[in-house]
C-alpha positions as CSV (number, residue, x, y, z in Angstrom):
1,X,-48.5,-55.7,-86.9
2,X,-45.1,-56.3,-86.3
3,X,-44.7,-52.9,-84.3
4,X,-48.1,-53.5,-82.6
5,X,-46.2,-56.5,-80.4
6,X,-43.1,-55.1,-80.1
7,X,-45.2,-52.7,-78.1
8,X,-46.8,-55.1,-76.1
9,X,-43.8,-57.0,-75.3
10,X,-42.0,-53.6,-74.7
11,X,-44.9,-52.8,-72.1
12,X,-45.1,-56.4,-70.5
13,X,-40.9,-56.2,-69.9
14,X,-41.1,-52.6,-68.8
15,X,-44.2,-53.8,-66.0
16,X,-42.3,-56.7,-65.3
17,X,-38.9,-54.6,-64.6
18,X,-41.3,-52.1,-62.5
19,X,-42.5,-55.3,-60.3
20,X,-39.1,-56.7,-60.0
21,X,-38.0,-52.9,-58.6
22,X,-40.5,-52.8,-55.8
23,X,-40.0,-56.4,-54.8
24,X,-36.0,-55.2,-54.6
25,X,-37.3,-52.2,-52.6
26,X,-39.1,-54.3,-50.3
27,X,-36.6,-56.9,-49.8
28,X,-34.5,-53.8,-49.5
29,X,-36.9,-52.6,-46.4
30,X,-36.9,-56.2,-45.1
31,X,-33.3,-56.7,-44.8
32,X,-32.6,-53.1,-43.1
33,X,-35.3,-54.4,-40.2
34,X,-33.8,-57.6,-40.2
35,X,-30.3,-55.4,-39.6
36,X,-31.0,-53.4,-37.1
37,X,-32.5,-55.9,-35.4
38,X,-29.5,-58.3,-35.2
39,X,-27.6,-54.9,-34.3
40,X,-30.2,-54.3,-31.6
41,X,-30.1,-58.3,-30.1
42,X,-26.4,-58.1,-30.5
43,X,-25.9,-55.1,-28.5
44,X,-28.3,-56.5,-25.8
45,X,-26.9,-59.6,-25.9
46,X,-22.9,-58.0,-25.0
47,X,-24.6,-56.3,-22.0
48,X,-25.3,-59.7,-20.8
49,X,-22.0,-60.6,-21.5
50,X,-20.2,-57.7,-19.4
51,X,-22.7,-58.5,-16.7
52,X,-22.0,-61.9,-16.0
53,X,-18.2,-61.3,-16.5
54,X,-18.6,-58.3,-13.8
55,X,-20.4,-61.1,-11.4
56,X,-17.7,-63.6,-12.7
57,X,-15.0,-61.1,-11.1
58,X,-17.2,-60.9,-7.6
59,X,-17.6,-64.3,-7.3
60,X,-13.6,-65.0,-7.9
61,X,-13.0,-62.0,-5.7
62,X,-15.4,-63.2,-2.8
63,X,-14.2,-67.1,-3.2
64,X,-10.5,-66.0,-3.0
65,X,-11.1,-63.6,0.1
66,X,-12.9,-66.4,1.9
67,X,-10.4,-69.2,1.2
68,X,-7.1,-66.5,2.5
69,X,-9.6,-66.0,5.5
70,X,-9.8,-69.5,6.1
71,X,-6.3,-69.9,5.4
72,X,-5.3,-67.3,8.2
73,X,-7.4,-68.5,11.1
74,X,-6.1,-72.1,10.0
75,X,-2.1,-70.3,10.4
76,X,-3.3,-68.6,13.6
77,X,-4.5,-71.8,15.3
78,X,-1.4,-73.4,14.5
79,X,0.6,-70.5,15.6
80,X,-1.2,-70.4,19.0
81,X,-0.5,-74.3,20.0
C-alpha cells in the first residue's frame, strides 16, 4: 500500500516538475521577445537621437552664419559713414 502512494506521489511531483518546465520554457520564449524588442525600440529610438542631434548642429550652424552676417553688414554700415 505503502509503495502504491509513493508511486502516486512520485507521478504527481514528476507531472508537476514537467509543468513547471514548460512554464520555464515559455517564460523563457517570453522574455527573449520581450528582448529583442527592447533591443529593437532601443536601436530605433538612438536613430532619433543622431537625427535630431544632426539637425541640432544645422540649426546652430545656420543661426551662427546668420547672426556673423548680420554682424558684418552692421560693421560695414558703420565703416561707410
Amino acid at each position: 500500500m505503502s509503495d502504491n502512494n509513493f508511486d502516486r506521489s512520485l507521478g504527481r511531483v514528476e507531472a508537476r516538475v514537467a509543468d513547471l518546465t514548460e512554464q520555464i520554457a515559455a517564460l523563457r520564449n517570453e522574455l527573449a521577445r520581450i528582448v529583442q524588442l527592447v533591443e529593437s525600440s532601443t536601436a530605433a529610438h538612438h536613430e532619433r537621437i543622431s537625427a535630431l542631434e544632426s539637425f541640432r548642429r544645422w540649426a546652430i550652424g545656420l543661426m551662427t552664419g546668420l547672426f556673423l552676417s548680420a554682424v558684418a553688414a552692421v560693421f560695414g554700415y558703420v565703416s561707410r559713414m
